[in-house]
KEKE-3310 file (N, C-alpha, C; in steps of 0.2 Angstrom, whole numbers, plus 5000, padded with zeros to 4 digits):
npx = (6080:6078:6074:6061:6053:6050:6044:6033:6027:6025:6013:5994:5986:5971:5973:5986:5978:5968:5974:5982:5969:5965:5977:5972:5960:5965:5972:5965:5957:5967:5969:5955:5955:5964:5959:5949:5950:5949:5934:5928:5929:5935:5935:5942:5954:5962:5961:5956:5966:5976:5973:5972:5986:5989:5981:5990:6003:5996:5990:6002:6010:6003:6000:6013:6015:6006:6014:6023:6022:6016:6023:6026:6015:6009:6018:6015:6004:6006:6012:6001:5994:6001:6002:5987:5984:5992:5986:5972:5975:5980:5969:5962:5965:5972:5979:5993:6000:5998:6006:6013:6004:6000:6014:6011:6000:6005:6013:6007:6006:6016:6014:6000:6002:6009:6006:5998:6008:6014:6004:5992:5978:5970:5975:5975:5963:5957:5966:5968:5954:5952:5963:5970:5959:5957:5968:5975:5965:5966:5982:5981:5975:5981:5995:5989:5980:5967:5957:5945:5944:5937:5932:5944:5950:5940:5943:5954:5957:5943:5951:5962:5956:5948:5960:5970:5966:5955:5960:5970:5964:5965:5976:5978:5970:5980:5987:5979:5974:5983:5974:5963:5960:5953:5962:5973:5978:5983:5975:5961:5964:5966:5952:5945:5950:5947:5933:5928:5935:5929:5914:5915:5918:5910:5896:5900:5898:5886:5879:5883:5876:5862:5860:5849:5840:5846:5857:5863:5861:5867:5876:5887:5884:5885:5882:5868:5854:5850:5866:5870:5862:5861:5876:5876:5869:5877:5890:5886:5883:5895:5901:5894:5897:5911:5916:5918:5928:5939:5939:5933:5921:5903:5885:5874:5885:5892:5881:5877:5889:5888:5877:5880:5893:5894:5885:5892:5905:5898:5894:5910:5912:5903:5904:5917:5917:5909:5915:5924:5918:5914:5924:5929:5934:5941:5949:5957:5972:5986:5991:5990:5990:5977:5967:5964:5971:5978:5968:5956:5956:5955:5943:5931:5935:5939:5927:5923:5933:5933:5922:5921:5933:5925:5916:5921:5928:5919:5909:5920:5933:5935:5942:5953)
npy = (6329:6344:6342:6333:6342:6351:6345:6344:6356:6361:6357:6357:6363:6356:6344:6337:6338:6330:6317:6317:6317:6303:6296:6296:6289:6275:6276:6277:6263:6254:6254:6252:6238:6232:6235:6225:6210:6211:6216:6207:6195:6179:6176:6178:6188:6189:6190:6205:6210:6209:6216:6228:6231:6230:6240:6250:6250:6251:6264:6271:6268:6276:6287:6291:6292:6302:6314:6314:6317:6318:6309:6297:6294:6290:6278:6271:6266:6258:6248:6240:6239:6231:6218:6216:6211:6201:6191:6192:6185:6173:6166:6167:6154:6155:6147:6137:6138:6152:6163:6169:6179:6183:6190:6201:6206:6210:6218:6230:6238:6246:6252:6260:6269:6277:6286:6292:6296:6304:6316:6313:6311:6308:6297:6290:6285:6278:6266:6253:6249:6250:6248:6239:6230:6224:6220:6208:6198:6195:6193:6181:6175:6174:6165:6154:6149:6143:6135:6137:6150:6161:6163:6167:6177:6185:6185:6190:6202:6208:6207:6215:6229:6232:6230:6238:6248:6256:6257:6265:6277:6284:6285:6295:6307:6313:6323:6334:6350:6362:6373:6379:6369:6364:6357:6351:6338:6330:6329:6325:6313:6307:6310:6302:6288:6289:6290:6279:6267:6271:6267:6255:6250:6255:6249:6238:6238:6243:6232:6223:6226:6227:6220:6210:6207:6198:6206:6201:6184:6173:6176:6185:6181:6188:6201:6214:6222:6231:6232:6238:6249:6256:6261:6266:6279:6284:6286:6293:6306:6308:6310:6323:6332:6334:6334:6346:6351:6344:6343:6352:6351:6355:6357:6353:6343:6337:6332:6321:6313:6311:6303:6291:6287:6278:6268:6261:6257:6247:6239:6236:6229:6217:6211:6208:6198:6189:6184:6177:6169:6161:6155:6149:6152:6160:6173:6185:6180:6177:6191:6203:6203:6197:6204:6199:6199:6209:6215:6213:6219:6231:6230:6241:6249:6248:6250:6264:6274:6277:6283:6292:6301:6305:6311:6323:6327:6332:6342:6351:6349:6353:6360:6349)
npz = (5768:5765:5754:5754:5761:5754:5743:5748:5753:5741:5736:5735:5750:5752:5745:5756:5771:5765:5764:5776:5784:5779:5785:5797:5797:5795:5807:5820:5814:5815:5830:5833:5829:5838:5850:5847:5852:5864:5869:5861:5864:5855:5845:5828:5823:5813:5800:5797:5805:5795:5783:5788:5790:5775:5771:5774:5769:5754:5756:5760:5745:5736:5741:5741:5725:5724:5727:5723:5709:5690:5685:5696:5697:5684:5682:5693:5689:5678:5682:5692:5681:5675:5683:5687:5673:5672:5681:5678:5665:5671:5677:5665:5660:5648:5634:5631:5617:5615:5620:5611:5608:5620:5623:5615:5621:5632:5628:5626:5636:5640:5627:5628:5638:5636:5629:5639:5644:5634:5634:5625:5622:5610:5606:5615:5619:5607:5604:5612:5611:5598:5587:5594:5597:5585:5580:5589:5585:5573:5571:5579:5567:5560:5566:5565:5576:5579:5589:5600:5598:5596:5609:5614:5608:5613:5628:5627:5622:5634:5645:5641:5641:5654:5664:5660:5649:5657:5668:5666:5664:5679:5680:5668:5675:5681:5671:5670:5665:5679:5682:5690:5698:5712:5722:5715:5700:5707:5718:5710:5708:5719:5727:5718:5719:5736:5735:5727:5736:5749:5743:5744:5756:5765:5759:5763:5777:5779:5775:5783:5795:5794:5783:5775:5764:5749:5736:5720:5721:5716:5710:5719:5734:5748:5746:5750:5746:5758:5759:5748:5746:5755:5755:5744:5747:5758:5751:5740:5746:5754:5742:5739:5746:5749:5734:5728:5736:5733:5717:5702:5699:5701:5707:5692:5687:5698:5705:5696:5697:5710:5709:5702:5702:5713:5710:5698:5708:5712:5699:5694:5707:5706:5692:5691:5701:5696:5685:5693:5698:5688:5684:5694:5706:5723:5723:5715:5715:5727:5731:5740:5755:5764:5757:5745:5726:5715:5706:5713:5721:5715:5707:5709:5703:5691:5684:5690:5687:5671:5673:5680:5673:5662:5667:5672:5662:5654:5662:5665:5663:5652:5642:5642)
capx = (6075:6073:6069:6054:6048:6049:6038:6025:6026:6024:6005:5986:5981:5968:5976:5987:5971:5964:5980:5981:5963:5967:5980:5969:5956:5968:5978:5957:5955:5973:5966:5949:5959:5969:5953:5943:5950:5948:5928:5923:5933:5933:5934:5948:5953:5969:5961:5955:5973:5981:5969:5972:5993:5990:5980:5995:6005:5996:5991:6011:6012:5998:6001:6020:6016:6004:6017:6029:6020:6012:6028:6026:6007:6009:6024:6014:5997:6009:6016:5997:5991:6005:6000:5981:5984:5995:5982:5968:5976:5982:5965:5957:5969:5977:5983:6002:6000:5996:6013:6014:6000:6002:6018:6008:5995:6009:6016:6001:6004:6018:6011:5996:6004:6013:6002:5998:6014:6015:5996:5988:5970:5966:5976:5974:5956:5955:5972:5965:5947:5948:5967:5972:5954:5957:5974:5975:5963:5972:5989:5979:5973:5991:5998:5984:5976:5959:5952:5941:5947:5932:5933:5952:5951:5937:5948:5961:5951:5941:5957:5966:5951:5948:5966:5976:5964:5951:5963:5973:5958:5966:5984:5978:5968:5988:5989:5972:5979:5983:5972:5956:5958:5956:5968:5979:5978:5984:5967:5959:5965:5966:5944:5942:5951:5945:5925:5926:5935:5923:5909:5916:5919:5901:5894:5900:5896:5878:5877:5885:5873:5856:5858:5844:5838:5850:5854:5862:5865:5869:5885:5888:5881:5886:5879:5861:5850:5852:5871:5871:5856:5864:5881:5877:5867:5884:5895:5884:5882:5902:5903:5891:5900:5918:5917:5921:5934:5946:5938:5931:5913:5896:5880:5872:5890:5892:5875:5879:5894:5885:5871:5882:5900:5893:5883:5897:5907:5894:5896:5913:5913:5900:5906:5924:5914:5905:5921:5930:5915:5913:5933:5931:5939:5938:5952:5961:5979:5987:5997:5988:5985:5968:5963:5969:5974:5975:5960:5951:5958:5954:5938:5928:5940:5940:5922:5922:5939:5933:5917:5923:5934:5922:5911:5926:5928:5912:5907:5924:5939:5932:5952:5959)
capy = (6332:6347:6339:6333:6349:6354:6340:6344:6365:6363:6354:6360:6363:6350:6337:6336:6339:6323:6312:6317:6313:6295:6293:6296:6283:6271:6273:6272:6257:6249:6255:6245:6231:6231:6234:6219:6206:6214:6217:6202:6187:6172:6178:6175:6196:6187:6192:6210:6216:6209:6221:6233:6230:6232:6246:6253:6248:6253:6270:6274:6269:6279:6294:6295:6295:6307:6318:6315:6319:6312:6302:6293:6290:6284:6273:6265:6262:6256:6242:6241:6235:6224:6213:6216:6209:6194:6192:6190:6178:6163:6166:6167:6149:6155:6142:6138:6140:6159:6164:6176:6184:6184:6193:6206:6211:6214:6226:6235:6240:6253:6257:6262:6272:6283:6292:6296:6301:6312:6318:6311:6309:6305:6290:6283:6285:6270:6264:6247:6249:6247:6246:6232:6226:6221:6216:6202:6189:6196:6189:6175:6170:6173:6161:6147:6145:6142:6131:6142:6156:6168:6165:6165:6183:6189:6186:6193:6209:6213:6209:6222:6235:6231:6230:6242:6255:6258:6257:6271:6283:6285:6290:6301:6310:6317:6327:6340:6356:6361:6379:6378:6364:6367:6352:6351:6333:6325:6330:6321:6305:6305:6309:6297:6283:6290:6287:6271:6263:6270:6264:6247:6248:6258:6243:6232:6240:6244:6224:6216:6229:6227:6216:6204:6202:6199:6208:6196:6178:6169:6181:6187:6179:6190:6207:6213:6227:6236:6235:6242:6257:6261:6261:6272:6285:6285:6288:6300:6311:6311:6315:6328:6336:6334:6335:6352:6349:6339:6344:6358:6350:6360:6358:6346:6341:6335:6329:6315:6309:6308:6296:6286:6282:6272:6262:6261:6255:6240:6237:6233:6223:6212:6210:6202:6190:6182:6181:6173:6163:6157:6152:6145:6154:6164:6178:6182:6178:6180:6195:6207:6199:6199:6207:6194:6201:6218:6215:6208:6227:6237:6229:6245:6255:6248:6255:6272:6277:6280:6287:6299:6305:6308:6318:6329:6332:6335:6348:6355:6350:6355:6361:6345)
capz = (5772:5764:5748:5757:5765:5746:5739:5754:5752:5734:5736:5737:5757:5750:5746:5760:5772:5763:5764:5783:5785:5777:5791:5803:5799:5796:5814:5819:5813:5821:5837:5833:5829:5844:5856:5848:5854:5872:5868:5858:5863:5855:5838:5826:5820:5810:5792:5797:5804:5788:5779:5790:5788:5768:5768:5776:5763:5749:5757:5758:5739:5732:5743:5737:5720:5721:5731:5718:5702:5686:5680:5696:5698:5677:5684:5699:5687:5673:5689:5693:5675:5674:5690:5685:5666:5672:5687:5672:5660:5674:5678:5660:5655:5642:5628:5630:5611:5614:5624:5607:5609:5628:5627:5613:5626:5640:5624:5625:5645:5639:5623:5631:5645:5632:5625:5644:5643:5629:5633:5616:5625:5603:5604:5621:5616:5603:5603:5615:5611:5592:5586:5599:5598:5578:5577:5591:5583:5566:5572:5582:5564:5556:5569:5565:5580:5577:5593:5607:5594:5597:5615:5617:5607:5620:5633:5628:5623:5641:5649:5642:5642:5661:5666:5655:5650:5660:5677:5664:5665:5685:5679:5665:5679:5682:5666:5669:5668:5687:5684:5692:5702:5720:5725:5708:5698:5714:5722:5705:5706:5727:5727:5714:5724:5741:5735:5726:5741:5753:5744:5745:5762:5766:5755:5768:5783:5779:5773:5789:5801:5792:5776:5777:5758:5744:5729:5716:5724:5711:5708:5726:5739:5752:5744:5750:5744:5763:5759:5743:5747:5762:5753:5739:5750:5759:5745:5736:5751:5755:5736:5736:5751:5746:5729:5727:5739:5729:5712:5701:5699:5706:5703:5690:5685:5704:5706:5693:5700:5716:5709:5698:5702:5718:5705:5693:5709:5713:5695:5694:5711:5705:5687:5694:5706:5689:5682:5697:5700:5681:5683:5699:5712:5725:5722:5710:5716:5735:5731:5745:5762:5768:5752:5738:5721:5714:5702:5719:5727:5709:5704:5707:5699:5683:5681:5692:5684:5665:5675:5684:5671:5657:5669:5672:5656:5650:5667:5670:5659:5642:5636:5641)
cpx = (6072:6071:6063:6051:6046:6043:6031:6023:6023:6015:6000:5985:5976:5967:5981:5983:5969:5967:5981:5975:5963:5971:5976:5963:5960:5971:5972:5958:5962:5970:5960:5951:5961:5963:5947:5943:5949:5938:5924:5928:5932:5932:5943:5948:5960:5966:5960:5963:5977:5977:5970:5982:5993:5988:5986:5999:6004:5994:5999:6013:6008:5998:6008:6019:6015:6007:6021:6026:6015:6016:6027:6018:6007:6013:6020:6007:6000:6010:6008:5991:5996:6003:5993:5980:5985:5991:5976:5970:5980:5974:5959:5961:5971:5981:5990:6004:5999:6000:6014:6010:5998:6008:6015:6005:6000:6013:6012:6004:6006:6016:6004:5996:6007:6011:5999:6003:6017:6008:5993:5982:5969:5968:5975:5966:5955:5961:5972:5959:5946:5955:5969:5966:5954:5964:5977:5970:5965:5978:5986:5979:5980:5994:5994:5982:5970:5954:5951:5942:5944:5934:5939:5953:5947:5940:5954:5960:5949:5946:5962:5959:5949:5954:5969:5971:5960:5955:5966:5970:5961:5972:5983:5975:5975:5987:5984:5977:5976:5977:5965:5954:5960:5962:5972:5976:5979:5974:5960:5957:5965:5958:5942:5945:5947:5937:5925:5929:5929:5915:5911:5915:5910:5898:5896:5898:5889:5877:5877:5879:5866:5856:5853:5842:5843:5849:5853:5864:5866:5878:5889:5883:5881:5882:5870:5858:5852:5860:5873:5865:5861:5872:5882:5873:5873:5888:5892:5882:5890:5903:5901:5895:5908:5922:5921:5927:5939:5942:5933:5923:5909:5891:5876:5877:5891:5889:5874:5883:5893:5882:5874:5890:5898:5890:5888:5902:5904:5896:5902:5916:5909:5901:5911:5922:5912:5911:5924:5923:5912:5919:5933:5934:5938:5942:5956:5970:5979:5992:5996:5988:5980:5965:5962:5974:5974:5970:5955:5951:5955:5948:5932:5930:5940:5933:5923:5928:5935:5926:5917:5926:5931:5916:5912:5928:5921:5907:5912:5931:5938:5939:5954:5963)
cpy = (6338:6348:6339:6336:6351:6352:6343:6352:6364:6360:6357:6358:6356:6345:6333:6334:6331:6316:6312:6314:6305:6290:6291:6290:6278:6269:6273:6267:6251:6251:6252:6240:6228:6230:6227:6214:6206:6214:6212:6198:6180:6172:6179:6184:6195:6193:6200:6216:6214:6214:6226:6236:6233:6236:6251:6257:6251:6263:6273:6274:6275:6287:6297:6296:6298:6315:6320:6317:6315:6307:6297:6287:6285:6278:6267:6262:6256:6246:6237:6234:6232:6218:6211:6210:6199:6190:6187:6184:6173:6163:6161:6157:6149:6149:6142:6139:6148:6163:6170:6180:6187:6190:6200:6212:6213:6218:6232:6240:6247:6258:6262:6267:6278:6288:6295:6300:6307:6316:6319:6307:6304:6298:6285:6281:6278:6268:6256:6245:6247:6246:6238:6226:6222:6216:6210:6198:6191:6190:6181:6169:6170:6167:6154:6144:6147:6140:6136:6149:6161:6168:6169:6174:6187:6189:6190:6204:6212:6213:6214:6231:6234:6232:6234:6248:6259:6261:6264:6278:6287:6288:6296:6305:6316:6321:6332:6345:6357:6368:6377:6371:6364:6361:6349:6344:6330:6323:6327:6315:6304:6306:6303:6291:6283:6286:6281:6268:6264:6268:6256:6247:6251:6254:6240:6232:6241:6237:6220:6220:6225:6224:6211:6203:6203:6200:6205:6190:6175:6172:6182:6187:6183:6197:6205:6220:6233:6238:6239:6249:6259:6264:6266:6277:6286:6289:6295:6305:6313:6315:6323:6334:6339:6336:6343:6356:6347:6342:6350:6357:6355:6359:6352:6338:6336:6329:6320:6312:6308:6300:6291:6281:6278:6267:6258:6256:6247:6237:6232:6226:6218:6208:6206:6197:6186:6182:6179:6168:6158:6152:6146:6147:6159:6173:6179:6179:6180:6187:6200:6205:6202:6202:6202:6195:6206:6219:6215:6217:6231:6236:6236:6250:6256:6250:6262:6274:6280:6285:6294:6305:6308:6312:6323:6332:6335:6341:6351:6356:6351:6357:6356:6343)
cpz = (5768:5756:5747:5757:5757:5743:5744:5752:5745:5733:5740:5746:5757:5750:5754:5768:5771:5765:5772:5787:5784:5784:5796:5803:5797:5804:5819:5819:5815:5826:5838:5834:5835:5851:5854:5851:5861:5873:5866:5857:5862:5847:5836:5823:5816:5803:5795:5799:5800:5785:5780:5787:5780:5767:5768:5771:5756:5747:5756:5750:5736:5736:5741:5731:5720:5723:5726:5710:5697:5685:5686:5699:5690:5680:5688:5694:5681:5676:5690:5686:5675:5676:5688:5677:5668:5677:5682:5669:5664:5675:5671:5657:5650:5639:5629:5624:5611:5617:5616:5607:5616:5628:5623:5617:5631:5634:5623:5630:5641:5634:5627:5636:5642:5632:5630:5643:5642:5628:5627:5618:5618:5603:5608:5620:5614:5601:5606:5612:5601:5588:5587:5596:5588:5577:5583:5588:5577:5568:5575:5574:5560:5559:5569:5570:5580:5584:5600:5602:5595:5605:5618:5615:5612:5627:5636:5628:5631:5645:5649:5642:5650:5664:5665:5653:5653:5666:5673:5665:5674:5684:5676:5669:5679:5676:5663:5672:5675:5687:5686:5694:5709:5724:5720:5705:5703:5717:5719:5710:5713:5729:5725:5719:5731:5739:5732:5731:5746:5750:5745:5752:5766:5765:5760:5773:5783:5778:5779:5795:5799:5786:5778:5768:5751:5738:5724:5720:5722:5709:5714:5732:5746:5752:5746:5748:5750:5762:5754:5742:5751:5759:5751:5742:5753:5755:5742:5741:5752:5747:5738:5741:5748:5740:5726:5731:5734:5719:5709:5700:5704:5702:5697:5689:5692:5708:5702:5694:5705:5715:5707:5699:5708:5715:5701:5698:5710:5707:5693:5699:5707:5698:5687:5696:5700:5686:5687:5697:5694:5682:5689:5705:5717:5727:5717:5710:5727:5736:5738:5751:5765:5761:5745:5734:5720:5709:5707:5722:5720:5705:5701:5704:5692:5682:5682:5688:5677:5667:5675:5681:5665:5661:5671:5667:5652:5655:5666:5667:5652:5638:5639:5635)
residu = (UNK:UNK:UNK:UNK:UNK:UNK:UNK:UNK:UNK:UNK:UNK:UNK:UNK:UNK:UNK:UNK:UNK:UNK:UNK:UNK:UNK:UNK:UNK:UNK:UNK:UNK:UNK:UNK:UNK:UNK:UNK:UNK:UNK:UNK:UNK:UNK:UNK:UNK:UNK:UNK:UNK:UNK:UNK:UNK:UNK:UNK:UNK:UNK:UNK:UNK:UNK:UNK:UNK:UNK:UNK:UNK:UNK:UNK:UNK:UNK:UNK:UNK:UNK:UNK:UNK:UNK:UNK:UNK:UNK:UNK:UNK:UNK:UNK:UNK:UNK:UNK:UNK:UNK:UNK:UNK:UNK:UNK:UNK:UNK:UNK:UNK:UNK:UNK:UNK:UNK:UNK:UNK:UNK:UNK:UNK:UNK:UNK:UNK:UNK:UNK:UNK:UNK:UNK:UNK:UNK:UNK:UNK:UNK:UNK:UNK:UNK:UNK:UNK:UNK:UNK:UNK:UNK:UNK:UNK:UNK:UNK:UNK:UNK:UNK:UNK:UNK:UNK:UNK:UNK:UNK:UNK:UNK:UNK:UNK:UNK:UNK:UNK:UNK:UNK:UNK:UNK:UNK:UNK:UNK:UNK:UNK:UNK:UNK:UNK:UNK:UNK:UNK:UNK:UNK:UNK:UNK:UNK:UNK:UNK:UNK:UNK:UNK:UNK:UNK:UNK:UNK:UNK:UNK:UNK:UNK:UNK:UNK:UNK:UNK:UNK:UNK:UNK:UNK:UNK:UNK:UNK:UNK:UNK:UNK:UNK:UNK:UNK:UNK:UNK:UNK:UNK:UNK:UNK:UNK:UNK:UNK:UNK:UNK:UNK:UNK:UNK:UNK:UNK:UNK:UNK:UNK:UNK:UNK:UNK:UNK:UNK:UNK:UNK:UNK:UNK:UNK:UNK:UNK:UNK:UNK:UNK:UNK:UNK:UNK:UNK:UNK:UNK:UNK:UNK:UNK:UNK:UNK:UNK:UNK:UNK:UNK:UNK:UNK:UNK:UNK:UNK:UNK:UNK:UNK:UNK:UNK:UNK:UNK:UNK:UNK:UNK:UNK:UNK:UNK:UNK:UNK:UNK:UNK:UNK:UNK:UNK:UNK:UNK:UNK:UNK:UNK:UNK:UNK:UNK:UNK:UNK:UNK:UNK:UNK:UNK:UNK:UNK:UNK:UNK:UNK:UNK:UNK:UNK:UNK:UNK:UNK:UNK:UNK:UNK:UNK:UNK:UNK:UNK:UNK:UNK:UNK:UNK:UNK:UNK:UNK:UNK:UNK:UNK:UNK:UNK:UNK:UNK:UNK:UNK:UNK:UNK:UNK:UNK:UNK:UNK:UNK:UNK:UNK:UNK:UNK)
# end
């Protein structure tokens, strides 16, 4: 116990505040749950308290790590891009002939984690993006497989840059020095998740109130113009508030991640749908309930994450 108190006395007002706040509209949204069947009977509310159950879930993982540090925020997104990768390639059908280059890119996870590790920003940098990105269809042509070749190397490619380094950008977040951050690194990587779910969740709630004309309907047929306006006013207004709550931005710096990380989230939602609906499917695994996979749950992440942090370094972490 008084471990605990330790871990909780040791963190930003802030943060705590904000992780409190979270509870609150979670045990919210059990008490919705529980009053609809009373309100509007006749209606099946099975998926909605699964989704509620997992948020549970995922809120208790995501708030212990951040309670306990960087090693175990790196550890949970290490777990994170694991699931996400393997998610990917039953997805992309990987060649049984490719089992060597399959088990490469799952060597990537840790390499790629390291250099969080040992905060070497220079290597995580292009260590996926043009190392990786060279030397799988190298080995591919060493091993002589030729048939889908281009493809088979493009897959293997956006899968580890979607999955592995993009979602990284949310761990690295952990290792901004803690001075002039009004809710430490925690307070980071805890806004940045906070606003890209709530634009998902805003984005659904303006669409199911007042959606009437659809954005893409070839990609996602459920998406309408009203969901996504009303979403990203939404979003860029709780940014513009809070932002300087959980982060050191002000001012122009602010103002851009107002406009954009809600766009950057729609991006990544609708970017996975054409790739599920290329493939054929309509999630990418059942790992979640109610929600699917964790690509299905991190889609908007893998965009806003390298977002958000390269607009914190370019406003506010300039010595990272």
């Amino acid at each position: 116990m008084v471990a605990i108190a330790s871990v909780f006395a040791d963190q930003p007002p802030a943060l705590l505040w904000g992780l409190g706040g979270v509870l609150g509209v979670l045990t919210l949204a059990v008490a919705v749950a529980q009053a609809l069947p009373r309100l509007k009977p006749g209606k099946d509310y099975t998926n909605l308290r699964e989704r509620i159950r997992s948020w549970w879930v995922m809120i208790a993982l995501l708030a212990g790590a951040l309670l306990l540090g960087w090693v175990a925020v790196t550890l949970l997104f290490v777990v994170i891009s694991f699931i996400a990768l393997r998610e990917f390639l039953s997805l992309a059908h990987i060649r049984p002939e490719d089992r060597l280059i399959v088990l490469l890119a799952y060597l990537c996870i840790p390499v790629s984690y390291s250099f969080i590790a040992i905060n070497r920003y220079g290597m995580y940098l292009v260590f996926i993006p043009v190392y990786v990105f060279m030397f799988i269809p190298f080995a591919m042509a060493v091993i002589g497989q030729t048939r889908a070749y281009l493809a088979t190397a493009a897959s293997f490619h956006w899968g580890l840059v979607t999955c592995v380094y993009s979602l990284g950008y949310a761990a690295y977040l952990m290792r901004a020095p803690a001075h002039d951050l009004p809710a430490g690194p925690a307070g980071l990587v805890f806004f940045l998740l906070v606003a890209t779910e709530a634009n998902d969740v805003l984005q659904y709630c303006w669409g199911k109130a007042m959606g009437r004309r659809k954005i893409i309907p070839k990609v996602s047929p459920n998406k309408t113009w009203e969901g996504f306006l009303g979403g990203w006013i939404s979003t860029a207004a709780l940014i513009w508030f809070l932002g300087p709550v959980f982060t050191p931005l002000s001012g122009l710096g602010l103002a851009i991640l107002a406009v954009f990380l809600p766009v950057a989230g729609f991006a990544g939602d609708v970017t996975m749908s054409a790739v599920k609906r290329d493939i054929g499917v309509k999630d990418s695994s059942a790992l979640i309930p109610g929600h699917g996979g964790i690509l299905d749950r991190a889609d908007s992440l893998i965009f806003t994450a390298p977002l958000y942090f390269h607009i914190l370094i370019f406003f506010a972490l300039r010595d990272f």
